[in-house]
Structures are given as structure tokens and as C-alpha cells.
Legacy VTK file of the C-alpha trace (Angstrom):
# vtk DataFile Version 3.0
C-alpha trace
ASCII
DATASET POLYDATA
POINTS 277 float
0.000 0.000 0.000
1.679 3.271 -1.208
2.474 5.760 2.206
2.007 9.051 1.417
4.983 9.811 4.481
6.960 7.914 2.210
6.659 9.918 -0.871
7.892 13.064 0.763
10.534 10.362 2.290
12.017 9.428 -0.944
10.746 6.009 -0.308
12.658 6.262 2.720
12.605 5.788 6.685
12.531 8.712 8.670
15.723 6.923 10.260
17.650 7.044 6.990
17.664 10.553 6.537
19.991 11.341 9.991
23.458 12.210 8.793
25.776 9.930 8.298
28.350 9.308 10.965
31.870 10.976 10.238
34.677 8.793 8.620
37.022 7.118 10.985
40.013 9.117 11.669
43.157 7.201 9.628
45.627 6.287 11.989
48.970 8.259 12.192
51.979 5.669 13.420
54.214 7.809 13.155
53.206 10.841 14.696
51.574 8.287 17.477
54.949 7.295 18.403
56.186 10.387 18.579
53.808 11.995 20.780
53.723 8.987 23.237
57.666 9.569 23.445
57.278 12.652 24.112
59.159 13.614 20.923
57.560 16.806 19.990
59.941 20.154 20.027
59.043 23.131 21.899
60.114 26.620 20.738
59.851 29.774 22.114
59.431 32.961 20.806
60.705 36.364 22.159
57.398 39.216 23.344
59.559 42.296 23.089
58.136 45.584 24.439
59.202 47.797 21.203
60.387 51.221 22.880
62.929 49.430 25.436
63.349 46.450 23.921
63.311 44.281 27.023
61.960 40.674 26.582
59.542 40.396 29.123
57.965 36.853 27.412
57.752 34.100 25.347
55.431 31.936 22.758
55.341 27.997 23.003
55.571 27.103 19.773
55.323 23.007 18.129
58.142 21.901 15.880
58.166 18.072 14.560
60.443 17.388 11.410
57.762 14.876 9.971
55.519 17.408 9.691
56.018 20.011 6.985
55.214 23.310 8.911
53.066 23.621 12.639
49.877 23.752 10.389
50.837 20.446 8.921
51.370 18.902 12.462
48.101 19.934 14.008
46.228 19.328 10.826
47.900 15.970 10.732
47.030 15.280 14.202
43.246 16.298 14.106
43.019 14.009 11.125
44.527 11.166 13.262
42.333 11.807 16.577
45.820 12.944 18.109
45.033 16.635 18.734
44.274 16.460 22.277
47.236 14.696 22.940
49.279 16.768 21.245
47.799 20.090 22.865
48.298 18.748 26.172
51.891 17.244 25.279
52.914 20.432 24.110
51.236 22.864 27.050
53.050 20.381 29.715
56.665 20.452 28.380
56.291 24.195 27.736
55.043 24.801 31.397
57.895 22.777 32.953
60.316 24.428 30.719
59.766 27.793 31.739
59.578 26.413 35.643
63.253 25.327 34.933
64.065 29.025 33.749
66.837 30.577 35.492
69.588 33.370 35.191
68.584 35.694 32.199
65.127 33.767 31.982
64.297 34.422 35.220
60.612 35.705 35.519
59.922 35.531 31.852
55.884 34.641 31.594
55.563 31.741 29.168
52.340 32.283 26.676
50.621 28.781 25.697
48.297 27.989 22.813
44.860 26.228 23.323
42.798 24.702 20.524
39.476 25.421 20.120
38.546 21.461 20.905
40.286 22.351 24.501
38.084 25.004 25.495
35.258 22.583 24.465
35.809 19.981 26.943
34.479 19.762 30.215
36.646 19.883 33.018
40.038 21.123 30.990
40.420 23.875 32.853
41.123 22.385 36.150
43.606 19.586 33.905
45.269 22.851 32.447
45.760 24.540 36.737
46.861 21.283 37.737
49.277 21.154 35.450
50.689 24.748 35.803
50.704 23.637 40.158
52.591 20.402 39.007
55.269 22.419 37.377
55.732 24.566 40.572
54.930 27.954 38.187
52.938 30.864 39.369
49.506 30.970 37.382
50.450 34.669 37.090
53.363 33.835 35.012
51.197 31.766 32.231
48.857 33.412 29.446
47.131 31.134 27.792
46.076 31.831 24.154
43.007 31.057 22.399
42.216 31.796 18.318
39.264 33.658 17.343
38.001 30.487 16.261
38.041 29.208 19.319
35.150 31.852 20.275
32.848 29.999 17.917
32.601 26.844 20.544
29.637 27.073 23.215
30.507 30.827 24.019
28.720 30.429 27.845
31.071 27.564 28.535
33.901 29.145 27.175
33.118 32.096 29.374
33.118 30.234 32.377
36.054 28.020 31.883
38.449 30.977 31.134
37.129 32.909 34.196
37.962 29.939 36.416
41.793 30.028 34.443
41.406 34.024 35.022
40.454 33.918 38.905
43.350 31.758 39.297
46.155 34.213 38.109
46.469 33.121 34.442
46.468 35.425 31.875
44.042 35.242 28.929
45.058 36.414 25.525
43.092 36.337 21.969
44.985 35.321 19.037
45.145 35.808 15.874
42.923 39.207 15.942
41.152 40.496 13.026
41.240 36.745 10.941
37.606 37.603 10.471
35.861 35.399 13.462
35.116 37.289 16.379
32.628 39.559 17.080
34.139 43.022 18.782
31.301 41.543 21.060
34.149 38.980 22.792
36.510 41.506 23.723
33.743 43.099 26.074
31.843 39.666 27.071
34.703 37.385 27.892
37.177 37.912 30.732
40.387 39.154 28.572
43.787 40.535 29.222
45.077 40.913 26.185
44.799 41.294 22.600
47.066 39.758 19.954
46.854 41.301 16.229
47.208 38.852 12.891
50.492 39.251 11.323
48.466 39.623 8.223
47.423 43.016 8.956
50.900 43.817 9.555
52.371 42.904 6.288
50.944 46.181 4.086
51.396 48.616 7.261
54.174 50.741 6.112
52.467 50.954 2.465
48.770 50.404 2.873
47.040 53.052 4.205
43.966 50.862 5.264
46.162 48.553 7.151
47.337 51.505 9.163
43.690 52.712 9.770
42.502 49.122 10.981
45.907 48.445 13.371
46.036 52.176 14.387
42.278 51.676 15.376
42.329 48.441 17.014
45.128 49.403 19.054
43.735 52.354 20.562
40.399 50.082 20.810
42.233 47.711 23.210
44.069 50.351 25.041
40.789 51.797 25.837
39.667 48.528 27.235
42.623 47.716 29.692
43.980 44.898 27.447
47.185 44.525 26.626
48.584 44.941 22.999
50.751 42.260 21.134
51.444 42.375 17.622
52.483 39.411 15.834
54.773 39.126 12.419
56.580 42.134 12.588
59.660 41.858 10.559
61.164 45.644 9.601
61.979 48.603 11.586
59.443 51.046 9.801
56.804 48.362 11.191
57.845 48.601 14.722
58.054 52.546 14.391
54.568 52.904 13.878
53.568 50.512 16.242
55.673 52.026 18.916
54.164 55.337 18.292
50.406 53.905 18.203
51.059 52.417 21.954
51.832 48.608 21.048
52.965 46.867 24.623
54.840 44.191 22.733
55.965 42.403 19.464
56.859 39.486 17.861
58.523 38.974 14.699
61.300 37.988 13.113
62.874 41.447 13.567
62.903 40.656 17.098
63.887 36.606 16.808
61.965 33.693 15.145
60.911 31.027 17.537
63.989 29.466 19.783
65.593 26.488 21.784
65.648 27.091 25.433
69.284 27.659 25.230
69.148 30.328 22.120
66.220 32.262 23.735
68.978 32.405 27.293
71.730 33.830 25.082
69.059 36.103 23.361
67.755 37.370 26.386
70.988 37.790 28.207
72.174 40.263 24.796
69.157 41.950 25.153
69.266 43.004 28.543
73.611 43.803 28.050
72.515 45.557 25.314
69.943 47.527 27.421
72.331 48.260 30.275
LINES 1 278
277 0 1 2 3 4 5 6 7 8 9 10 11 12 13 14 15 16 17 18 19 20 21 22 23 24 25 26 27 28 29 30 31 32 33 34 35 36 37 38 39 40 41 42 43 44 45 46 47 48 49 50 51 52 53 54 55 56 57 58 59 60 61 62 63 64 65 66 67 68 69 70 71 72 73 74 75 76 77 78 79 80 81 82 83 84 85 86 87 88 89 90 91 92 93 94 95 96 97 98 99 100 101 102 103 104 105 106 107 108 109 110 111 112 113 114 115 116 117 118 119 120 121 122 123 124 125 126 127 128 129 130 131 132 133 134 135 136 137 138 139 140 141 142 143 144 145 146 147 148 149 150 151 152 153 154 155 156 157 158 159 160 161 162 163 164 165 166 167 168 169 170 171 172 173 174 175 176 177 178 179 180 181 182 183 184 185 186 187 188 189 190 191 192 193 194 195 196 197 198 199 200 201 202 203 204 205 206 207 208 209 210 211 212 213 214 215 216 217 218 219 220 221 222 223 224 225 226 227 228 229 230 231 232 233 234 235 236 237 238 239 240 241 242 243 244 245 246 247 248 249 250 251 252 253 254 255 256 257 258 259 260 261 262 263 264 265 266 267 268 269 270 271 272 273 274 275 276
């Protein structure tokens, strides 16, 4: 007997119509064995207040040689159900590096990255201040980045989980500002200290007048809000000029340094401040 439900069905069940279940993820050996060993490099890269030039922090940054840039390796891991371990890998060796940091390193905050699928699950935020106790670091001494993507996930969750990372010293930055994501909304809504701008706004500044219009304006926009200013990319002096003069707090770039071993960012640090003296 013909179903009329089935006509506007396609002959089908209602059940047959859910979406289909996402592929498996494709196992990664390689990058499995690394992680469990532990294998994965961390960098850091120099936050360099622009008018003094003191280095008053640093970036954890990911380096694997099997992968063919940090992109690669986190794309690579998501693929292979590996990002979580990775993130975590990654936030715990940088934390315990920069609890080992002595002589010119001494009191240098440490800034970690979080992936959007961390802010997402439950309960990371305590993993994330047990970890930084573990190490023996002052919360105070850790800012934890998250991407403008990372906004997108559950935004009352998010909210609470960084206020229970904020109430506990750490320091809460937003990367990657102006990628096109985030509502200006977030910087008033969510509990923020500090405001990192896209080196891709950065690359026209000296020549585009727009760029200068947009940095010049977020800048002040921040400024006005208490947060703190970091640019990223910044890779010529006539850059850093403008930037100094528009009230940037800090800057990373490759005019500055790229990102370093624990033992180049000491010698770096120690020139700086000779330098400086």
C-alpha cells in the first residue's frame, strides 16, 4: 500500500535521513609514536616591548620534522584523533620548561596555545591549573592563548572556563585578531587581558594606508579597554616605528627573533638586557 509519508521520504525511513556518521580518523603511526615519546619540540618565541626592547615573554611554539610546517602537524594530528594529545603534550613540556628558567630567563611569563577542541571539553580547565601547580609555576606567570576560532565553541562555557583560568592568576590572551571570526562583542563579554593582532594586517602597514587605519584603530580600541597589545609578524623597523608610536605593549617577529631552543632564547635574552644596560 503506497504511504504518502513515504513519498515526501524518498521512499525512505525517517531513520535514513539522519546524517551519516563521520569517517574514521586514519591512523597516524608515526606521529603516534612520537607523541607517546614525548618527541615533539618546543620553541619559544621572544614578546619584546618595542620602545625598550626588554623581553619580558615568550610563545610555546610546536616543531616536529615529519611534519612540513606547525599547520601540517596539528592538521595531521586532528586528522589522526591525536590533537588532544598533542595540545596537552605540548602545554606540559612548555610549562615545565619555563619552571626550569633561570639566570637571564628568570621571571619571563611563558604564553601557551589552546585549541578550540580544549576550550570545548568539560573539566580542561582544572587539567590545564593542575598542570601549571605540578610544574611549581605561578599561574600569574602563564597566558594562555586562544584563536578567534576558538570563540565559535559554546561561548557560555567558554566564558566560564576561562574565568575559572582568570580567577586563578592566568592570563588570557586572543589570538590571531582580526582573521575575520570574532565579534568586537568577545573583547567586552569574555574575561580578557590581552589582545594579539594577525600578522596579516601587519604585512601592508608601512604601504597600505587601510592597514594603518585598521591596526592604528584596534590598538587604541584595546588600550581603551585595559587589554594589553601584542602584535604578531613584525619583521622591519618602519613596522615597529609605527607601532611604537600607536602604543603597542609588545611584538613578535622575526625582527625581534623567530621562535627558539631554550638555550638560544637564554643567550638572546641575556644580549638583550647587556645591550639595554
Amino acid at each position: 500500500m503506497f504511504n504518502l509519508r513515504n513519498k515526501f521520504l524518498g521512499g525512505k525511513r525517517a531513520s535514513d535521513n539522519r546524517p551519516a556518521p563521520p569517517p574514521p580518523k586514519k591512523r597516524d603511526r608515526a606521529l603516534e609514536r612520537v607523541i607517546a615519546q614525548g618527541g615533539i619540540a618546543v620553541l619559544f618565541q621572544p614578546q619584546i616591548d618595542p620602545v625598550s626592547g626588554a623581553i619580558v615573554g615568550a610563545e610555546a611554539l610546536a616543531r616536529w620534522e615529519g611534519a612540513a610546517s606547525p599547520e601540517n602537524l596539528f592538521e595531521r594530528a586532528a586528522a589522526a584523533g591525536l590533537d588532544e594529545r598533542l595540545s596537552r603534550l605540548v602545554q606540559r613540556k612548555a610549562l615545565r620548561a619555563a619552571a626550569r628558567w633561570d639566570g637571564a630567563l628568570r621571571g619571563l611569563d611563558v604564553s601557551i596555545n589552546l585549541l578550540p577542541a580544549d576550550l570545548a571539553r568539560p573539566g580542561y580547565e582544572d587539567w590545564l591549573l593542575k598542570e601549571i601547580d605540578d610544574a611549581g609555576i605561578a599561574p600569574r606567570g602563564v597566558t594562555v592563548e586562544i584563536t578567534e576560532s576558538g570563540l565559535l565553541v559554546d561561548k557560555e562555557a567558554v566564558a566560564e572556563r576561562l574565568a575559572r583560568l582568570r580567577s586563578a592568576g592566568v592570563r588570557i590572551a586572543v589570538d590571531d585578531f582580526g582573521t575575520g571570526y570574532a565579534s568586537l562583542a568577545y573583547l567586552t563579554s569574555l574575561p580578557l587581558d590581552t589582545l594579539k593582532i594577525d600578522r596579516g594586517l601587519i604585512a601592508d602597514l608601512v604601504g597600505g594606508s587601510r592597514d594603518r587605519i585598521v591596526v592604528k584603530a584596534m590598538i587604541r580600541l584595546a588600550r581603551e579597554l585595559g587589554l594589553t597589545v601584542v602584535v604578531e609578524g613584525v619583521e622591519s623597523t618602519a613596522q615597529l616605528s609605527l607601532l611604537a608610536e600607536w602604543g603597542c605593549d609588545l611584538y613578535q617577529g622575526f625582527l625581534g627573533a623567530g621562535a627558539l631552543s631554550e638555550e638560544e632564547l637564554a643567550r638572546f635574552v641575556a644580549a638583550a638586557s647587556a645591550e639595554a644596560a
